[in-house]
ZAMARVEX-24774 format. One record per residue (C-alpha): residue in one letter; chain; x, y, z. Coordinates in Angstrom, 3 decimals. Each point is the difference from the previous one (the first is absolute). Layout:
[node 'A'; 'A'; [X; Y; Z]]
...
% end
This chain:
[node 'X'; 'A'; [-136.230; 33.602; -105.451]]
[node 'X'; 'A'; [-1.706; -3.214; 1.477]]
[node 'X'; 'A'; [-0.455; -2.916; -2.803]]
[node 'X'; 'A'; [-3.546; -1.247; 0.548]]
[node 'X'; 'A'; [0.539; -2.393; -2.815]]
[node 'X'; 'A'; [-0.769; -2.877; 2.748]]
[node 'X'; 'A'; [-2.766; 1.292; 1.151]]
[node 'X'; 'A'; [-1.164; 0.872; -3.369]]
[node 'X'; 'A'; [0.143; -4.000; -1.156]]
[node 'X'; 'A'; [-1.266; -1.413; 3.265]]
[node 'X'; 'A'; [-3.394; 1.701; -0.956]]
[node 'X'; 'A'; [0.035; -0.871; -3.866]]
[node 'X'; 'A'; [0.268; -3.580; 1.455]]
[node 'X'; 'A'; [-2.693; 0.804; 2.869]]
[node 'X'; 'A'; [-2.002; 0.311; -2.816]]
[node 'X'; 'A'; [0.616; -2.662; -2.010]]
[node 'X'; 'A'; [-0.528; -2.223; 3.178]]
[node 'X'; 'A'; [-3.580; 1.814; 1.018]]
[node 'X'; 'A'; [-1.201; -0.541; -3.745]]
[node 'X'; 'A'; [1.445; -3.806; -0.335]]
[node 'X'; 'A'; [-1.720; -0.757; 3.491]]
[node 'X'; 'A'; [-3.378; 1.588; -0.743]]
[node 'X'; 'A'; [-0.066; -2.124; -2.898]]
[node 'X'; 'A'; [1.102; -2.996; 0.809]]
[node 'X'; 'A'; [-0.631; -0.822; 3.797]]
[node 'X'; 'A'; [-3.545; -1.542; 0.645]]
[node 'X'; 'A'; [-1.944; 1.696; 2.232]]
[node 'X'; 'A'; [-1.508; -3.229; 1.329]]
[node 'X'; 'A'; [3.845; -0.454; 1.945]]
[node 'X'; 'A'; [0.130; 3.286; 1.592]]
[node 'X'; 'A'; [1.361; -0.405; 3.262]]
[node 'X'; 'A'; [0.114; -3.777; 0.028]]
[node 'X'; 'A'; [3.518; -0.778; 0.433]]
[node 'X'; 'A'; [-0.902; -2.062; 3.047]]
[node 'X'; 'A'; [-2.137; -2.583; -2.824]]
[node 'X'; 'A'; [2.925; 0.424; -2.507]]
[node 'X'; 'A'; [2.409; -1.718; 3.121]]
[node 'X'; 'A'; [-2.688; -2.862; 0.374]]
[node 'X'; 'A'; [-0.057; -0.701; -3.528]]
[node 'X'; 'A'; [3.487; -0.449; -0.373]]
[node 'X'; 'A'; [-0.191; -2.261; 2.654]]
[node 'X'; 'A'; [-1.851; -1.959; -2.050]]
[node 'X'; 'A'; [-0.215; -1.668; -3.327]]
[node 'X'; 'A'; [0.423; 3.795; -1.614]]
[node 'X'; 'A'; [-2.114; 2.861; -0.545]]
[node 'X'; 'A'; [-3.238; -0.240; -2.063]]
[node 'X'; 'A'; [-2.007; 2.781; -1.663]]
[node 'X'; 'A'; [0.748; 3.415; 0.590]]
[node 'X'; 'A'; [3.014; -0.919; 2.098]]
[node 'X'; 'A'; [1.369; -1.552; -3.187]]
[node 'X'; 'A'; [-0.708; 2.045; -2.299]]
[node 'X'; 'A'; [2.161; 2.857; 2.200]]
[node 'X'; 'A'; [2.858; -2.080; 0.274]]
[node 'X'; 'A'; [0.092; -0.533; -3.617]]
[node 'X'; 'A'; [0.005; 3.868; -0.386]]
[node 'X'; 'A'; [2.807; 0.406; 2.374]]
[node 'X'; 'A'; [2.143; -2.567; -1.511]]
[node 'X'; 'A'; [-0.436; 1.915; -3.269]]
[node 'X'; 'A'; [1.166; 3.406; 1.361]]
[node 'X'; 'A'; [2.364; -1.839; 1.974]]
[node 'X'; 'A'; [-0.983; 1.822; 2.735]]
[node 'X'; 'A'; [-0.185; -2.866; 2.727]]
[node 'X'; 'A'; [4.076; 0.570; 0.326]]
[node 'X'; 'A'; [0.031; 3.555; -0.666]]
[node 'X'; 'A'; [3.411; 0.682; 0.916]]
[node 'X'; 'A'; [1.303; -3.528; -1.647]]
[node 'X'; 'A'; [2.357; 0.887; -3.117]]
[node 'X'; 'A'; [-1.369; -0.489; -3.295]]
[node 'X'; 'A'; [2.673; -2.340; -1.348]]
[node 'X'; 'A'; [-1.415; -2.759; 2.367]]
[node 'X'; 'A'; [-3.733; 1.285; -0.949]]
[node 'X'; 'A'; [-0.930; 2.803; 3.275]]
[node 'X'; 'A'; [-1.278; 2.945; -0.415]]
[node 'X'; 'A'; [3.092; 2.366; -0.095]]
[node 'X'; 'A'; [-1.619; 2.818; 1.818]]
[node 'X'; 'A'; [2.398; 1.820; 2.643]]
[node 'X'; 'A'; [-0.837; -0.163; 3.628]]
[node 'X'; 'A'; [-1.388; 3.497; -0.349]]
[node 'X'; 'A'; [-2.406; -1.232; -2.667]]
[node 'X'; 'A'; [-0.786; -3.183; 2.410]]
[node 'X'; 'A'; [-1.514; 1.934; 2.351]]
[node 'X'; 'A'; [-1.569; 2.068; -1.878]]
[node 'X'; 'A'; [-1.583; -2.694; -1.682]]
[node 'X'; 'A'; [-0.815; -1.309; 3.738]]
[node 'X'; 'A'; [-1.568; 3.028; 0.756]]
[node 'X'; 'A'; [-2.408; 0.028; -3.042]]
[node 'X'; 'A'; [-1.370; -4.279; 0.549]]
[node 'X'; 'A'; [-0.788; 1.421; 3.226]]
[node 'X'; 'A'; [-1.570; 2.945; -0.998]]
[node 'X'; 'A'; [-2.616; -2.336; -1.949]]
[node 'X'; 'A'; [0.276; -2.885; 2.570]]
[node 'X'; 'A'; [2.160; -2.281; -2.216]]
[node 'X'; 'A'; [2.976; -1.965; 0.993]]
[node 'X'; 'A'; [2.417; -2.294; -1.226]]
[node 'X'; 'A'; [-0.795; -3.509; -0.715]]
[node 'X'; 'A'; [3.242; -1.382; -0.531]]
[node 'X'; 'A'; [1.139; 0.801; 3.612]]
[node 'X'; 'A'; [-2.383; -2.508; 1.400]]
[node 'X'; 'A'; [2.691; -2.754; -1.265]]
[node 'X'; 'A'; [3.251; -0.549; 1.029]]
[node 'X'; 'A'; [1.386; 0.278; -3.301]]
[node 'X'; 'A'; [0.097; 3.792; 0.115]]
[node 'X'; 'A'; [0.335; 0.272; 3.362]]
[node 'X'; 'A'; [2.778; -2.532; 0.890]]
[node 'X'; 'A'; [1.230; -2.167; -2.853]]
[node 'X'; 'A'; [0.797; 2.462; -3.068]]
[node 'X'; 'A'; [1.709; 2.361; 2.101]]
[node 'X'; 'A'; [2.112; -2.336; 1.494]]
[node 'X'; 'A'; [1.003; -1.256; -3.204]]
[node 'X'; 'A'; [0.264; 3.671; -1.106]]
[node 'X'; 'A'; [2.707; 0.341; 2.315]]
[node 'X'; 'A'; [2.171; -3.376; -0.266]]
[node 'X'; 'A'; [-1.179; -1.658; -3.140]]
[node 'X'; 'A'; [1.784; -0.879; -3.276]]
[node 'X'; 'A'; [-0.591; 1.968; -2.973]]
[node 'X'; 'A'; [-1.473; -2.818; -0.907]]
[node 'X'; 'A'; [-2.447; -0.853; 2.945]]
[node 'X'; 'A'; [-1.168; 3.658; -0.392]]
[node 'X'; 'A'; [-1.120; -0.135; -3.820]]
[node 'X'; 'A'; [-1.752; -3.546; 1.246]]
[node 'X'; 'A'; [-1.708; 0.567; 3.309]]
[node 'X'; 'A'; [-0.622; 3.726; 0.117]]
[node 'X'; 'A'; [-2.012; 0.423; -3.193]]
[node 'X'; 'A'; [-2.989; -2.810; 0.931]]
[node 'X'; 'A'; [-0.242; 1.476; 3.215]]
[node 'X'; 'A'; [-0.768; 3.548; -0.661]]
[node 'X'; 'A'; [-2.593; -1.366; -2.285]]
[node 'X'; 'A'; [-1.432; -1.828; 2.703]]
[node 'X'; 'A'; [0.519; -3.116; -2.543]]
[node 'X'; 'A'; [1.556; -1.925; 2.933]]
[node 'X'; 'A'; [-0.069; -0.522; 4.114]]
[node 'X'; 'A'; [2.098; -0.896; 2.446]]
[node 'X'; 'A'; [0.436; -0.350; 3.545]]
[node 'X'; 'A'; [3.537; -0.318; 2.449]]
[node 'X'; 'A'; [0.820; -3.366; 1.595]]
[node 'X'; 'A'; [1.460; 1.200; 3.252]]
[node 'X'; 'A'; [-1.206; -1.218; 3.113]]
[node 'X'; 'A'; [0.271; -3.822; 0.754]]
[node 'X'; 'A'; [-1.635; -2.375; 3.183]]
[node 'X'; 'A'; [3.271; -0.031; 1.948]]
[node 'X'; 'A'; [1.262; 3.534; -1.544]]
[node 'X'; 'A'; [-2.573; 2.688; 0.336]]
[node 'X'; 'A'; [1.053; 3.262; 2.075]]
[node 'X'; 'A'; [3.453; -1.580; 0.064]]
[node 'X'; 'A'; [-0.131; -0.040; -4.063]]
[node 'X'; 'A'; [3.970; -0.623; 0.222]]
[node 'X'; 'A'; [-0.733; -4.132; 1.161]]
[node 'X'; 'A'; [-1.770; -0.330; -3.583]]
[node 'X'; 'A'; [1.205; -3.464; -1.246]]
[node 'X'; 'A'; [-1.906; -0.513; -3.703]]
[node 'X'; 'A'; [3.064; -1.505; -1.243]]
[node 'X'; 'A'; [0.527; 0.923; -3.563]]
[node 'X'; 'A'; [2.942; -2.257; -2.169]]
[node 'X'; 'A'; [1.913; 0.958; -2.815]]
[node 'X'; 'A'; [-0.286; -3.022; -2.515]]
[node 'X'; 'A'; [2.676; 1.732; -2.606]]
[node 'X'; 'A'; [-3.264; 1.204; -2.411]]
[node 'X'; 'A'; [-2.602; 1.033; 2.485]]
[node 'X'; 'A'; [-0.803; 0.113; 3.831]]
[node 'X'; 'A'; [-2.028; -2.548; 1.543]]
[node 'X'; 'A'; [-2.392; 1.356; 2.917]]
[node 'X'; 'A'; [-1.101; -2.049; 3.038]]
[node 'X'; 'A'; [-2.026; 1.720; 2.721]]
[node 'X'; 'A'; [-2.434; 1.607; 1.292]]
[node 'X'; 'A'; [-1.355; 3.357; 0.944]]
[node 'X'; 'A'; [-2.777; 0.990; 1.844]]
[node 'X'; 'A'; [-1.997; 3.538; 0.084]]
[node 'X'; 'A'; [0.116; 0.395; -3.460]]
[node 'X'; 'A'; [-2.403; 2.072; -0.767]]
[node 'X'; 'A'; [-1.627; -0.157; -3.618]]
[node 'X'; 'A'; [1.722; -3.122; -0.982]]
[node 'X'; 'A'; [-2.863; -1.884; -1.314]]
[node 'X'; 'A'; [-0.699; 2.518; -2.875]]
[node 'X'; 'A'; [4.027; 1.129; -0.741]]
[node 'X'; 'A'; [1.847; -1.071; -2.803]]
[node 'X'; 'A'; [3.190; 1.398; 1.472]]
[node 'X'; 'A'; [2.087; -0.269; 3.471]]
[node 'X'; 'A'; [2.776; 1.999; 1.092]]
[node 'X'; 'A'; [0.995; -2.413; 2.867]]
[node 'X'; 'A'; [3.019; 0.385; 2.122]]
[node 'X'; 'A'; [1.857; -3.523; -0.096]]
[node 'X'; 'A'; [3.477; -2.079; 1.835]]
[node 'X'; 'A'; [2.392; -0.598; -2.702]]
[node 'X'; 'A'; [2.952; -0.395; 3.042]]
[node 'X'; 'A'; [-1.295; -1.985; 2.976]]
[node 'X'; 'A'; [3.806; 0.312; 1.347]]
[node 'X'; 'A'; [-0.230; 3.701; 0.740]]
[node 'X'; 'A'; [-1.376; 1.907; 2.453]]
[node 'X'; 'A'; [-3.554; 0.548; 0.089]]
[node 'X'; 'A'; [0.066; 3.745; -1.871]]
[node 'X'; 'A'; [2.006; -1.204; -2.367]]
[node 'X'; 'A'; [0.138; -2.732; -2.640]]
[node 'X'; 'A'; [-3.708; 1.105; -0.896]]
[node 'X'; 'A'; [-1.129; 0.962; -3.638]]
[node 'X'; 'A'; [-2.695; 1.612; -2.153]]
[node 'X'; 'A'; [-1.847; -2.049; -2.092]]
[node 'X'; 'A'; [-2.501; 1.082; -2.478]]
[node 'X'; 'A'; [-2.088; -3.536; -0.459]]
[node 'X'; 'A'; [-2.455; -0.694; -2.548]]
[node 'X'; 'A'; [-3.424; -1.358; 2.744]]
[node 'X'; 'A'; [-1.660; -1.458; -3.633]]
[node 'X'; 'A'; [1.633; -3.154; 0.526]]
[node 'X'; 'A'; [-1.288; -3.722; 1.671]]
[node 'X'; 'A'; [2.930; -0.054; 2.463]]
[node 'X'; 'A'; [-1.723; 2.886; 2.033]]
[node 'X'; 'A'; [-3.172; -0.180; 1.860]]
[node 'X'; 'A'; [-2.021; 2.980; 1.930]]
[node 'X'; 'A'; [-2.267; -0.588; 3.047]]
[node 'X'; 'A'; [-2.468; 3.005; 0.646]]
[node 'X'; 'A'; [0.055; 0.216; 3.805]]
[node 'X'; 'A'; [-3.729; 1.111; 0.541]]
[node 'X'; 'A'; [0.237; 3.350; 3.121]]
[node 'X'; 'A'; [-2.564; 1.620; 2.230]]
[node 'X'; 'A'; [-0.766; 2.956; -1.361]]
[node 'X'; 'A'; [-1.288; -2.582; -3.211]]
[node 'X'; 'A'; [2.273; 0.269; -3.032]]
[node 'X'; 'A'; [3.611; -2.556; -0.455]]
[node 'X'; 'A'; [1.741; 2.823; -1.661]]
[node 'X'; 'A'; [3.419; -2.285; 1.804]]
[node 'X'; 'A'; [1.137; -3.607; -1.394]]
[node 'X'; 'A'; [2.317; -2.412; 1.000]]
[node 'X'; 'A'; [2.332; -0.434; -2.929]]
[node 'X'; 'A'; [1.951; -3.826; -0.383]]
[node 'X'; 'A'; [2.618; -0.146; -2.800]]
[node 'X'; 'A'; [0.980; -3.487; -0.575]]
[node 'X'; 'A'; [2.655; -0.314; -3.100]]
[node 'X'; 'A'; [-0.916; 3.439; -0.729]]
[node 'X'; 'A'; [2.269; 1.501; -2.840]]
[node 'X'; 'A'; [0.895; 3.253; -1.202]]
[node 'X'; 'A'; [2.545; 0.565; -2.586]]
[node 'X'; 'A'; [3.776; 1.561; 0.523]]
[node 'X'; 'A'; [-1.372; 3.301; -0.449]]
[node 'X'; 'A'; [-2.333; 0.573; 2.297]]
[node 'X'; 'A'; [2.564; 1.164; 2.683]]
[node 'X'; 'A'; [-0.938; 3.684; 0.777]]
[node 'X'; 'A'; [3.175; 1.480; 1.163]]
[node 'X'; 'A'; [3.300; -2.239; 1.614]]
[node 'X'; 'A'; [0.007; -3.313; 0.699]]
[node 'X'; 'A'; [-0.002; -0.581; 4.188]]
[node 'X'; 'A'; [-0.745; 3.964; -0.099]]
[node 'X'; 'A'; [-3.599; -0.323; 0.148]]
[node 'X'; 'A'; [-0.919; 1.677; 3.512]]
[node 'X'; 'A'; [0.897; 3.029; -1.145]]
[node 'X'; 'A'; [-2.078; -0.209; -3.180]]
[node 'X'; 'A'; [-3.050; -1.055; 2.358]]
[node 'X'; 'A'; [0.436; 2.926; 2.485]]
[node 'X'; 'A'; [0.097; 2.624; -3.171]]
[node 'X'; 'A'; [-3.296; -2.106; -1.026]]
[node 'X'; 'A'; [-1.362; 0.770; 3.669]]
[node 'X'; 'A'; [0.845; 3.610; -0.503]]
[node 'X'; 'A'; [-1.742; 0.194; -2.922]]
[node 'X'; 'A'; [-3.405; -1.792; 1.523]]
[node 'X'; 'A'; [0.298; 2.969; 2.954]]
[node 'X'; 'A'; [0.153; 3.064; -2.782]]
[node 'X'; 'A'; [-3.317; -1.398; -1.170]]
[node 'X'; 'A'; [-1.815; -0.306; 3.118]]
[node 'X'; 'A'; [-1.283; 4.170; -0.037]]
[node 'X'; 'A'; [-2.797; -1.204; -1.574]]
[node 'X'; 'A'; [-0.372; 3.185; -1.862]]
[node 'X'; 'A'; [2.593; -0.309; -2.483]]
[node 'X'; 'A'; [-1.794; -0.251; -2.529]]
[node 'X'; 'A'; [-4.064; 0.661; 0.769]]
[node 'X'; 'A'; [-2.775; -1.751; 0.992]]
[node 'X'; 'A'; [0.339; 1.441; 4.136]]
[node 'X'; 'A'; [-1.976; -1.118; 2.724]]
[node 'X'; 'A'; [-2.609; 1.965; 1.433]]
[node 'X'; 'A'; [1.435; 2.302; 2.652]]
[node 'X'; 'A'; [-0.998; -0.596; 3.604]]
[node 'X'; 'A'; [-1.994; 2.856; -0.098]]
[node 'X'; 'A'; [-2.588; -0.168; -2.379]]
[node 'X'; 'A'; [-0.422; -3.592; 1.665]]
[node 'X'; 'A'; [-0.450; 1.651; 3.528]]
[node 'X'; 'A'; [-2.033; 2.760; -1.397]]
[node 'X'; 'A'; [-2.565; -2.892; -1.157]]
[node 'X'; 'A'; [-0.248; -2.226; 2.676]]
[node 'X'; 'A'; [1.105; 2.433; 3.407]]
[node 'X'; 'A'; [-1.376; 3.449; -1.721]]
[node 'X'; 'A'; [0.875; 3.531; 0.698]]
[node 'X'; 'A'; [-0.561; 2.556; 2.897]]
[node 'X'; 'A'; [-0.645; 3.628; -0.448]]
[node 'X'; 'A'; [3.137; 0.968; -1.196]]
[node 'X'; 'A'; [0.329; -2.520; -3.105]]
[node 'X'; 'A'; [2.108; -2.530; 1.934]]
[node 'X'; 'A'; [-0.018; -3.664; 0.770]]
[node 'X'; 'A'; [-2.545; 0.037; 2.718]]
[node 'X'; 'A'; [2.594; -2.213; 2.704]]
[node 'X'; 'A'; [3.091; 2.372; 1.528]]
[node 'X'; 'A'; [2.309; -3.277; 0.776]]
[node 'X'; 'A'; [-1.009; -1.537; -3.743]]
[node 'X'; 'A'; [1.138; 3.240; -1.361]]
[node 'X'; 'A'; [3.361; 0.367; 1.923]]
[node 'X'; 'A'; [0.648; -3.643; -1.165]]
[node 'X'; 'A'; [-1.060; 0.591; -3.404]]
[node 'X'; 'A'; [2.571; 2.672; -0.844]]
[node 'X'; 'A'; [3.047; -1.682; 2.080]]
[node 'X'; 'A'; [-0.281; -3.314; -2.448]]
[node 'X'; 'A'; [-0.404; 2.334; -2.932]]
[node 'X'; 'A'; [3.178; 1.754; 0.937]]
[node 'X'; 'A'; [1.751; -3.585; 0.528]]
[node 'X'; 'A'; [-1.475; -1.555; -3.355]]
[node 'X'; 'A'; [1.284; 3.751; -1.911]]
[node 'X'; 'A'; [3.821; -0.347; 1.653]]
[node 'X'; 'A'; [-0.182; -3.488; -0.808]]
[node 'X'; 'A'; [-0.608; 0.721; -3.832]]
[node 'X'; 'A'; [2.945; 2.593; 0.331]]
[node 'X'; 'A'; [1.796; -2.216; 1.444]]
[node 'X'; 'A'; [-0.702; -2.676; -3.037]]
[node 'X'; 'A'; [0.881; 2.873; -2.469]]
[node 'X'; 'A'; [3.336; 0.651; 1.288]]
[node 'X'; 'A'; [1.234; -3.357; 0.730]]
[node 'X'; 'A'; [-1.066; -0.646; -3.839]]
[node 'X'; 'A'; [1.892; 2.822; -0.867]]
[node 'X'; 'A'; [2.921; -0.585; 1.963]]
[node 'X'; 'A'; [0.018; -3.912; -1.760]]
[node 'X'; 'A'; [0.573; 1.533; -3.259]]
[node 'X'; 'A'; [3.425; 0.960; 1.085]]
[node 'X'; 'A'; [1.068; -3.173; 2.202]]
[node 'X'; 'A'; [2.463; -2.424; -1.163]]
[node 'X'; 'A'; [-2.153; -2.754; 1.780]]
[node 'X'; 'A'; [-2.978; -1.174; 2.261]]
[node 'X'; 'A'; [-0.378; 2.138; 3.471]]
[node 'X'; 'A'; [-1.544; -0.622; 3.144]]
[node 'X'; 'A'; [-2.648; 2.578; -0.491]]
[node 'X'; 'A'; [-2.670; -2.709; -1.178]]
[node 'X'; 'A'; [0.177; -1.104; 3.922]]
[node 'X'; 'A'; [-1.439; 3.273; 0.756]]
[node 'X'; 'A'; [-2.360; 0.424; -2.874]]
[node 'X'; 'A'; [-1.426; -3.328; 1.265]]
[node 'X'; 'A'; [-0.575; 0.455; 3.652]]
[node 'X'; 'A'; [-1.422; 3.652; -1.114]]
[node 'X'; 'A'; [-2.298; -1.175; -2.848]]
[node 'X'; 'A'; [-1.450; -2.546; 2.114]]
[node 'X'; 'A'; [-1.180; 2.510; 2.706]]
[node 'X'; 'A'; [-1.313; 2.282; -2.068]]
[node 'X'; 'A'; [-2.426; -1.983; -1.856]]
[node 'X'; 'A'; [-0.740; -2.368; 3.196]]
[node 'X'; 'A'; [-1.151; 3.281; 1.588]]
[node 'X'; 'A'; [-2.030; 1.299; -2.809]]
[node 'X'; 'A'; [-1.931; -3.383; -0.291]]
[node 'X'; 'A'; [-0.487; 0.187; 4.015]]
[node 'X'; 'A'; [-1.664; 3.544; -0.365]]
[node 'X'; 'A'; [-2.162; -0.787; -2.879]]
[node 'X'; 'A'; [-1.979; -2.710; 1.813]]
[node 'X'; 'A'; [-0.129; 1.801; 3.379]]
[node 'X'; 'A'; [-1.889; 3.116; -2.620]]
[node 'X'; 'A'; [-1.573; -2.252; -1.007]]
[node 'X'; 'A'; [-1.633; -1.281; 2.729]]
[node 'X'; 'A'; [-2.135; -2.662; -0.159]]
[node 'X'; 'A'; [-0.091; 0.003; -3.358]]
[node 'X'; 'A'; [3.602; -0.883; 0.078]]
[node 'X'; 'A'; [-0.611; -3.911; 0.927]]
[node 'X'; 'A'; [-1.871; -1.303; -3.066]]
[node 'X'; 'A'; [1.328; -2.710; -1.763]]
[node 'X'; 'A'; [-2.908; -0.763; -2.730]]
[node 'X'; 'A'; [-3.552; 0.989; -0.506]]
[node 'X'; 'A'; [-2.127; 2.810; -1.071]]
[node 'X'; 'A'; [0.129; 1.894; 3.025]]
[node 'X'; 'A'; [4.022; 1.383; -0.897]]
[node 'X'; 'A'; [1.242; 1.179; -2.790]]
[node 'X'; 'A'; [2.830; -0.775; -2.132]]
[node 'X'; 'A'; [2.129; 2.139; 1.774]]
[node 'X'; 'A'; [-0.741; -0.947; 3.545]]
[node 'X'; 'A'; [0.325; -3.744; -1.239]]
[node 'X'; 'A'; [3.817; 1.254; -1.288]]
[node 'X'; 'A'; [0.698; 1.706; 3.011]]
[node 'X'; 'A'; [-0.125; -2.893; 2.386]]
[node 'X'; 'A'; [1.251; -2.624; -2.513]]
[node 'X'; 'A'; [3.040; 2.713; -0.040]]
[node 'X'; 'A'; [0.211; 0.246; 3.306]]
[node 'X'; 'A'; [0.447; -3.766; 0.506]]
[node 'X'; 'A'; [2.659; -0.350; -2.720]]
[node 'X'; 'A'; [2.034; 2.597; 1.047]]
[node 'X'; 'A'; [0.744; -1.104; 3.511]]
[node 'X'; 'A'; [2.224; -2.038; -1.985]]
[node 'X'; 'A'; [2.148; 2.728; -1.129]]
[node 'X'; 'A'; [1.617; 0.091; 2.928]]
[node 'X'; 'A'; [1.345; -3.671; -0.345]]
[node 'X'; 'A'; [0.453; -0.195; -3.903]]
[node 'X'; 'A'; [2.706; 1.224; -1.800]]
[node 'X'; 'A'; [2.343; -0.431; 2.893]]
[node 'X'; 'A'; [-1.576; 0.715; 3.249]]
[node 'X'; 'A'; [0.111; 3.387; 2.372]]
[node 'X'; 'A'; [2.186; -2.080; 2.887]]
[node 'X'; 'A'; [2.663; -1.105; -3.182]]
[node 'X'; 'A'; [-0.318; 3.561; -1.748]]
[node 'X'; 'A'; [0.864; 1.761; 3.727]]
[node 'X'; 'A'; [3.041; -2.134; 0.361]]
[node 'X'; 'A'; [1.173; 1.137; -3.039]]
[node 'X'; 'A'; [-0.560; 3.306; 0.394]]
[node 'X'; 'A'; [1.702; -0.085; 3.721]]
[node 'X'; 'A'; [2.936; -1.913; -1.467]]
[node 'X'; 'A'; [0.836; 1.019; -3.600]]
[node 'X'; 'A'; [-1.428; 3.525; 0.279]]
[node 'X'; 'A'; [0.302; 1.161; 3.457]]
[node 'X'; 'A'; [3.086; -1.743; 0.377]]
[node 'X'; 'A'; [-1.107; -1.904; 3.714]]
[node 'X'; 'A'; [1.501; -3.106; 1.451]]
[node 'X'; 'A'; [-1.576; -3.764; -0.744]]
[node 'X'; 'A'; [-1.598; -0.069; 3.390]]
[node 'X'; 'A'; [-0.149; -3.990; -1.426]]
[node 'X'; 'A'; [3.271; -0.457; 0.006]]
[node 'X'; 'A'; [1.657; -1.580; 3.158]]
[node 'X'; 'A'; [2.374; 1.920; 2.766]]
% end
């Protein structure tokens, strides 16, 4: 006879979810997960927005899956989702995967911390008590991340950090960096880099919002001059760092379905059925639109499959893969195309910029629009992300090699 035990405890907790999100998500957020991202790149969330964070860091539900030693939530990947599929039920989402802490930082340190930098780092940050944000890229070492040169010297009872990053986005508000650093400038560029987990509440650094077009400086420039971090702030091996930054990058790709945890866009087609309207048979009025329409709905679905399994897969690697390259390039189309479509729905409604005669939504759509051209450049860029693929995946010849 079938045990449906499982199934049997996946709805007791369906239910526990449904009753503990009725009652404690306001109804003043639903569906604003967009607002929830622009406060947190700001000062911090105010009101309402608050108030639901504080909630979630008391269930401990903002790292559901986290284990409860460190302070997560416990719950198995079966309960996960279906705690995913009840905040967006009610049009709730996640607040603590706005920040890179959650994201990014704690699972990186989840996977190559101390015992000791666990019980520290991981506990704050599924409280949403602290933020951080990654000092990668660098003036002279962006797509090519590998030519970083932030020097970082042991000095027996700490390391001293000089340097500077650039792109470094929510530095001005983060009390933490997890910053890739040289601790061997003898070595070849991949290697003699380390993990550093570096305190930014300290003189010896200085942010620089770098102001963009679409309005906001969610980005800094970051100088460390005499920075210092003590001996234990080394996530993973000394000179081994690269690999503990590409198993950070594969962590930043899980989280990019953007409906992880709640709070999901508006689907193309309610937009299209507002501003382009039906025909006779109940569809969106424009054949082409339409056709168009479902192909990037079928991308953006295999790309969250996609997501899912490389996750999945992860679990069981030894190390950092390749598959981030891929997740990049494939992320980056998908939501470059979305924000294309939603201003050609919209029309001419789709080129405000301020005033009464848009809403808040058209306002979002082209200020989202003109940061996410970006996408394509940040993070490592499509050219840099194909050349890995071609080379490291697909196993072709370095056409820039000479004869």
């Amino acid at each position: 006879m079938a045990d449906f035990g499982g199934d049997v405890e996946l709805e007791g907790f369906r239910k526990e979810a449904r009753s503990w999100l009725e009652a404690n998500f306001p109804e003043s957020l639903k569906g604003q997960a967009g607002a929830a991202l622009a406060s947190m790149e700001g000062p911090g969330p105010e009101g309402d927005m608050k108030l639901w964070k504080e909630r979630m860091a008391d269930k401990r539900w903002g790292a559901p899956t986290w284990p409860a030693e460190y302070g997560g939530g416990g719950l198995s990947p079966q309960e996960a989702r279906v705690l995913a599929q009840e905040m967006g039920r009610v049009g709730a989402y996640n607040p603590m995967v706005f920040g890179m802490g959650v994201t990014m930082i704690g699972p990186t340190i989840l996977d190559y911390g101390t015992e000791e930098q666990k019980k520290t780092h991981i506990p704050p940050i599924v409280r949403g008590e602290v933020r951080w944000c990654v000092g990668y890229s660098e003036p002279n070492a962006g797509s090519d991340l590998a030519s970083l040169q932030t020097r970082c010297e042991d000095k027996g009872d700490h390391w001293l950090i000089n340097g500077q990053k650039i792109w470094t986005s929510g530095a001005q508000y983060s009390d933490w960096c997890g910053a890739l650093v040289r601790t061997d400038p003898t070595v070849k560029k991949h290697d003699g880099i380390s993990f550093l987990l570096i305190n930014m509440r300290q003189p010896a650094i200085e942010t620089r919002p770098i102001k963009l077009i679409a309005g906001a400086s969610p980005f800094c420039e970051t100088f460390f001059t005499d920075a210092v971090a003590p001996k234990d702030a080394l996530l993973g091996k000394l000179n081994e760092g690269w690999s503990v930054g590409k198993r950070l990058l594969q962590h930043e790709r899980a989280s990019q379905t953007g409906v992880s945890m709640g709070g999901r866009a508006t689907p193309l087609e309610d937009i299209a059925r507002k501003y382009v309207g039906e025909d006779g048979k109940g569809r969106i009025a424009d054949s082409d639109l339409r056709t168009r329409m479902i192909r990037h709905i079928m991308d953006a679905r295999v790309h969250s499959l996609t997501l899912a399994r490389a996750a999945a897969e992860a679990k069981g690697a030894s190390g950092a893969t390749n598959a981030a390259s891929v997740l990049k390039n494939s992320a980056t189309n998908v939501a470059q195309i979305r924000q294309e479509m939603v201003l050609e729905i919209m029309g001419h409604q789709g080129l405000g910029w301020e005033g009464d005669a848009f809403t808040h939504a058209e306002i979002e759509a082209v200020r989202g629009w003109l940061s996410g051209r970006a996408m394509s450049i940040y993070g490592g860029s499509v050219e840099v992300q194909n050349n890995i693929i071609s080379k490291r995946i697909l196993g072709l010849p370095d056409t820039t090699q000479s004869a």
